[in-house]
C-alpha positions in Angstrom: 0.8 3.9 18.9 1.9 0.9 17.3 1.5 -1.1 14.3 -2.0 -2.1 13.3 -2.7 -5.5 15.6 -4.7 -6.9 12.5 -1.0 -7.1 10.5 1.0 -7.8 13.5 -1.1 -10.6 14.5 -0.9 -11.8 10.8 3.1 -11.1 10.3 3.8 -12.7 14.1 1.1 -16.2 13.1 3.2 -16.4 9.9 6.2 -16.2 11.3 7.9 -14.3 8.8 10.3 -11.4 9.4 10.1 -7.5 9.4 11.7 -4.9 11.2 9.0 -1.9 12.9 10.6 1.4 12.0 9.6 3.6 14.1 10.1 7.3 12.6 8.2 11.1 13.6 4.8 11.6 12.6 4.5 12.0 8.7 1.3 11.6 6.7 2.7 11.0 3.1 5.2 8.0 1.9 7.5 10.1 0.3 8.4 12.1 3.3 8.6 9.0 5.3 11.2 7.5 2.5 13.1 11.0 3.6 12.9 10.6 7.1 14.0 6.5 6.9 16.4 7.0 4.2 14.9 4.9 1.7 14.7 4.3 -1.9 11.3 5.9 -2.9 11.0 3.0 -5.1 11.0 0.9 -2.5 8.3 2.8 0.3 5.2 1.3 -1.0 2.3 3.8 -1.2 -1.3 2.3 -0.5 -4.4 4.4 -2.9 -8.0 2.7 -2.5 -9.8 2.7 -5.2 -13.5 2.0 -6.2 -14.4 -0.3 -9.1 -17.8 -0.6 -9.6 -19.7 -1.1 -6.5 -16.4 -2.6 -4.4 -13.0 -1.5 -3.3 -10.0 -2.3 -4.3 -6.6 -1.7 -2.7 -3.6 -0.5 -4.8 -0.2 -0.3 -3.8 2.7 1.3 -6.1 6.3 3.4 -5.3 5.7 6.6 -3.5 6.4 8.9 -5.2 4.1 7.6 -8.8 0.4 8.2 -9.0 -2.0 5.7 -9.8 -3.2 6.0 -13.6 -7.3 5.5 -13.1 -7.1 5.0 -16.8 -4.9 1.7 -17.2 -6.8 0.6 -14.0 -10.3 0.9 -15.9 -8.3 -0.9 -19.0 -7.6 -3.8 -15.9 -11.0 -4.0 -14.7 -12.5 -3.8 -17.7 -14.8 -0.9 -16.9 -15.1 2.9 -16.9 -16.7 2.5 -13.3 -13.0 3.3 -11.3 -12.5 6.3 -9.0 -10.4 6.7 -6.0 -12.3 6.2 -2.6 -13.0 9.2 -0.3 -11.7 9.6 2.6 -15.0 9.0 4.5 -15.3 5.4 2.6 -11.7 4.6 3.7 -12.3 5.0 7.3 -14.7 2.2 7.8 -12.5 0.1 6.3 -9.5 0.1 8.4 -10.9 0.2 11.6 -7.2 -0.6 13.8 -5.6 2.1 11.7 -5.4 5.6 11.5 -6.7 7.1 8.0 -4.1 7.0 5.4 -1.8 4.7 7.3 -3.0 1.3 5.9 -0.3 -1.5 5.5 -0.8 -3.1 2.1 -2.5 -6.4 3.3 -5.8 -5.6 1.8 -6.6 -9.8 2.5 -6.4 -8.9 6.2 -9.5 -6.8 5.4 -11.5 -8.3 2.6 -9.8 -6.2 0.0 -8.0 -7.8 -3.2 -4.5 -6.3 -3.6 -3.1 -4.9 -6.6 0.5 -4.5 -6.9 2.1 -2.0 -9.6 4.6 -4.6 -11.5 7.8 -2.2 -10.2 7.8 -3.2 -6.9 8.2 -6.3 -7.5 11.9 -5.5 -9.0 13.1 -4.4 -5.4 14.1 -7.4 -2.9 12.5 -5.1 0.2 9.7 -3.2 0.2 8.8 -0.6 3.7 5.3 0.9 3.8 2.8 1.9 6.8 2.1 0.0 9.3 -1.7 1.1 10.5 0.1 4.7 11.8 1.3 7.9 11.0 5.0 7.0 13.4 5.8 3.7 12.4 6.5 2.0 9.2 7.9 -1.9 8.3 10.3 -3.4 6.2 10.5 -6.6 4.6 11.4 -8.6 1.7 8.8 -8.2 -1.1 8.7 -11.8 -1.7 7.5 -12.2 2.1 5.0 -9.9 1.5 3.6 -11.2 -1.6 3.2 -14.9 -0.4 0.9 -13.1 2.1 -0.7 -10.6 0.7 -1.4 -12.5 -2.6 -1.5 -9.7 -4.9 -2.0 -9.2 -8.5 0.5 -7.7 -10.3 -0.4 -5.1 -12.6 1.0 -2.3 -14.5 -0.8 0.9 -13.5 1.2 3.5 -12.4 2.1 6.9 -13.6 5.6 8.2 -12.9 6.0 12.2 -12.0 7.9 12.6 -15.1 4.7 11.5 -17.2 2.9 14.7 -18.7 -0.7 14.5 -19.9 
Protein backbone atom coordinates (compact mmCIF):
# COMPACT_ATOMS: atom_id res chain seq x y z
CA UNK A 1 0.00 0.00 0.00
CA UNK A 2 0.82 3.48 -0.26
CA UNK A 3 0.42 6.75 1.33
CA UNK A 4 -3.18 7.82 2.03
CA UNK A 5 -4.46 9.49 -1.52
CA UNK A 6 -6.43 12.08 0.71
CA UNK A 7 -2.59 13.56 1.82
CA UNK A 8 -0.88 12.81 -1.31
CA UNK A 9 -3.38 14.49 -3.35
CA UNK A 10 -3.12 17.51 -0.80
CA UNK A 11 0.96 17.47 -0.51
CA UNK A 12 1.16 16.92 -4.68
CA UNK A 13 -1.87 20.17 -5.18
CA UNK A 14 0.36 22.22 -2.82
CA UNK A 15 3.28 21.56 -4.27
CA UNK A 16 5.39 21.37 -1.39
CA UNK A 17 8.10 18.76 -0.72
CA UNK A 18 8.42 15.36 1.25
CA UNK A 19 10.14 12.28 0.83
CA UNK A 20 7.80 8.71 1.18
CA UNK A 21 9.87 6.43 3.42
CA UNK A 22 9.04 3.43 2.88
CA UNK A 23 10.07 1.08 5.95
CA UNK A 24 8.58 -2.85 7.20
CA UNK A 25 5.36 -2.97 8.78
CA UNK A 26 5.36 -1.37 12.34
CA UNK A 27 2.31 -0.26 14.22
CA UNK A 28 3.86 2.18 16.86
CA UNK A 29 5.99 5.63 16.09
CA UNK A 30 8.66 4.78 18.22
CA UNK A 31 9.63 1.64 16.56
CA UNK A 32 9.28 3.29 13.24
CA UNK A 33 11.83 6.15 14.59
CA UNK A 34 14.13 2.79 15.20
CA UNK A 35 13.61 1.23 11.97
CA UNK A 36 14.22 4.99 9.97
CA UNK A 37 16.78 6.13 12.25
CA UNK A 38 15.18 9.14 13.51
CA UNK A 39 15.18 11.49 16.31
CA UNK A 40 12.12 10.31 18.43
CA UNK A 41 11.51 13.88 18.82
CA UNK A 42 11.11 14.38 15.54
CA UNK A 43 8.55 11.08 14.47
CA UNK A 44 5.35 12.81 15.14
CA UNK A 45 2.78 10.60 16.96
CA UNK A 46 -1.01 11.22 15.98
CA UNK A 47 -3.66 10.41 19.46
CA UNK A 48 -7.44 11.38 18.68
CA UNK A 49 -9.05 12.58 21.28
CA UNK A 50 -12.75 13.42 22.21
CA UNK A 51 -13.75 16.84 23.61
CA UNK A 52 -17.10 17.06 24.34
CA UNK A 53 -19.24 15.72 21.65
CA UNK A 54 -16.32 16.26 18.70
CA UNK A 55 -12.92 14.98 17.90
CA UNK A 56 -9.93 16.42 17.99
CA UNK A 57 -6.64 15.33 16.50
CA UNK A 58 -3.35 15.59 18.54
CA UNK A 59 -0.09 15.17 17.38
CA UNK A 60 3.15 15.28 19.82
CA UNK A 61 7.01 13.31 19.82
CA UNK A 62 6.67 9.58 19.91
CA UNK A 63 7.80 8.61 22.46
CA UNK A 64 5.52 11.38 25.17
CA UNK A 65 1.98 10.66 26.04
CA UNK A 66 -0.68 13.01 25.78
CA UNK A 67 -1.55 14.56 29.32
CA UNK A 68 -5.71 14.48 29.15
CA UNK A 69 -5.32 16.81 32.06
CA UNK A 70 -3.53 20.00 30.45
CA UNK A 71 -5.80 19.19 27.42
CA UNK A 72 -9.09 19.65 29.60
CA UNK A 73 -7.18 22.87 31.13
CA UNK A 74 -7.02 23.83 26.92
CA UNK A 75 -10.47 23.12 26.17
CA UNK A 76 -11.73 24.41 29.00
CA UNK A 77 -13.74 21.30 30.04
CA UNK A 78 -13.50 18.03 32.05
CA UNK A 79 -15.46 16.43 28.88
CA UNK A 80 -11.76 15.01 27.21
CA UNK A 81 -11.06 11.29 26.66
CA UNK A 82 -9.13 9.53 24.06
CA UNK A 83 -11.25 8.06 21.13
CA UNK A 84 -11.76 4.33 20.76
CA UNK A 85 -10.55 2.52 18.29
CA UNK A 86 -14.03 1.84 16.75
CA UNK A 87 -14.66 5.92 16.65
CA UNK A 88 -11.31 6.29 14.80
CA UNK A 89 -12.07 4.05 11.99
CA UNK A 90 -14.84 5.98 10.45
CA UNK A 91 -12.80 8.74 10.46
CA UNK A 92 -9.93 7.84 8.30
CA UNK A 93 -11.57 5.99 5.74
CA UNK A 94 -8.14 5.91 3.05
CA UNK A 95 -6.09 4.82 6.02
CA UNK A 96 -5.39 1.90 7.93
CA UNK A 97 -6.29 2.35 11.81
CA UNK A 98 -3.57 3.88 13.66
CA UNK A 99 -1.72 5.07 10.68
CA UNK A 100 -3.22 8.63 10.31
CA UNK A 101 -0.90 11.43 8.84
CA UNK A 102 -1.35 14.56 11.05
CA UNK A 103 -3.60 16.59 8.53
CA UNK A 104 -6.63 16.42 10.64
CA UNK A 105 -7.96 19.56 8.01
CA UNK A 106 -7.87 16.94 5.28
CA UNK A 107 -10.70 15.35 7.36
CA UNK A 108 -12.65 17.94 9.28
CA UNK A 109 -10.50 17.50 12.32
CA UNK A 110 -8.78 20.66 14.06
CA UNK A 111 -5.06 19.90 14.74
CA UNK A 112 -3.30 20.38 17.86
CA UNK A 113 0.30 20.47 17.88
CA UNK A 114 2.41 19.80 21.26
CA UNK A 115 4.64 23.16 21.28
CA UNK A 116 8.03 20.68 20.95
CA UNK A 117 7.69 19.87 17.62
CA UNK A 118 7.75 22.92 16.54
CA UNK A 119 11.59 23.25 17.81
CA UNK A 120 12.66 20.57 15.15
CA UNK A 121 13.18 21.87 11.35
CA UNK A 122 11.66 18.25 10.03
CA UNK A 123 9.16 16.39 11.34
CA UNK A 124 8.31 12.30 9.79
CA UNK A 125 5.10 10.66 10.89
CA UNK A 126 2.48 8.11 9.05
CA UNK A 127 1.46 8.40 6.10
CA UNK A 128 -2.22 6.53 6.01
CA UNK A 129 -0.10 2.96 6.55
CA UNK A 130 1.56 0.67 8.70
CA UNK A 131 4.91 0.49 5.79
CA UNK A 132 5.33 3.93 4.79
CA UNK A 133 6.07 7.10 6.58
CA UNK A 134 6.98 10.98 5.26
CA UNK A 135 9.29 13.51 6.04
CA UNK A 136 9.15 17.09 5.71
CA UNK A 137 10.07 20.34 7.13
CA UNK A 138 7.63 21.25 9.98
CA UNK A 139 7.19 24.61 8.72
CA UNK A 140 5.73 22.91 5.49
CA UNK A 141 3.54 21.06 7.46
CA UNK A 142 2.17 23.65 9.54
CA UNK A 143 1.26 26.17 6.75
CA UNK A 144 -0.97 23.18 5.77
CA UNK A 145 -2.09 21.63 8.43
CA UNK A 146 -2.84 24.93 10.38
CA UNK A 147 -2.43 23.66 13.77
CA UNK A 148 -2.68 25.04 17.17
CA UNK A 149 0.17 24.87 19.16
CA UNK A 150 -0.30 23.82 22.55
CA UNK A 151 1.54 22.50 25.46
CA UNK A 152 0.11 19.15 26.40
CA UNK A 153 2.42 16.48 26.48
CA UNK A 154 3.80 14.29 29.17
CA UNK A 155 7.40 13.07 28.74
CA UNK A 156 8.27 9.16 29.98
CA UNK A 157 10.32 10.55 32.59
CA UNK A 158 7.21 12.36 34.22
CA UNK A 159 5.92 10.26 37.38
CA UNK A 160 2.35 10.74 38.68
Amino acid sequence: MSISRTLNAYLDHERVHYDVLPHPEAFRATEIAHTLQTPEKEMAKVVIVKVRERFVMTVLPARWNVDLRRLRNVFATHQVRLATEDEITGLFPDCEVGAMPPFGNLYGLPVYVDQSLTEDEEIVFQAGTHSDAIRMRYWDFASLAFPVVEDFHRSPSEVW
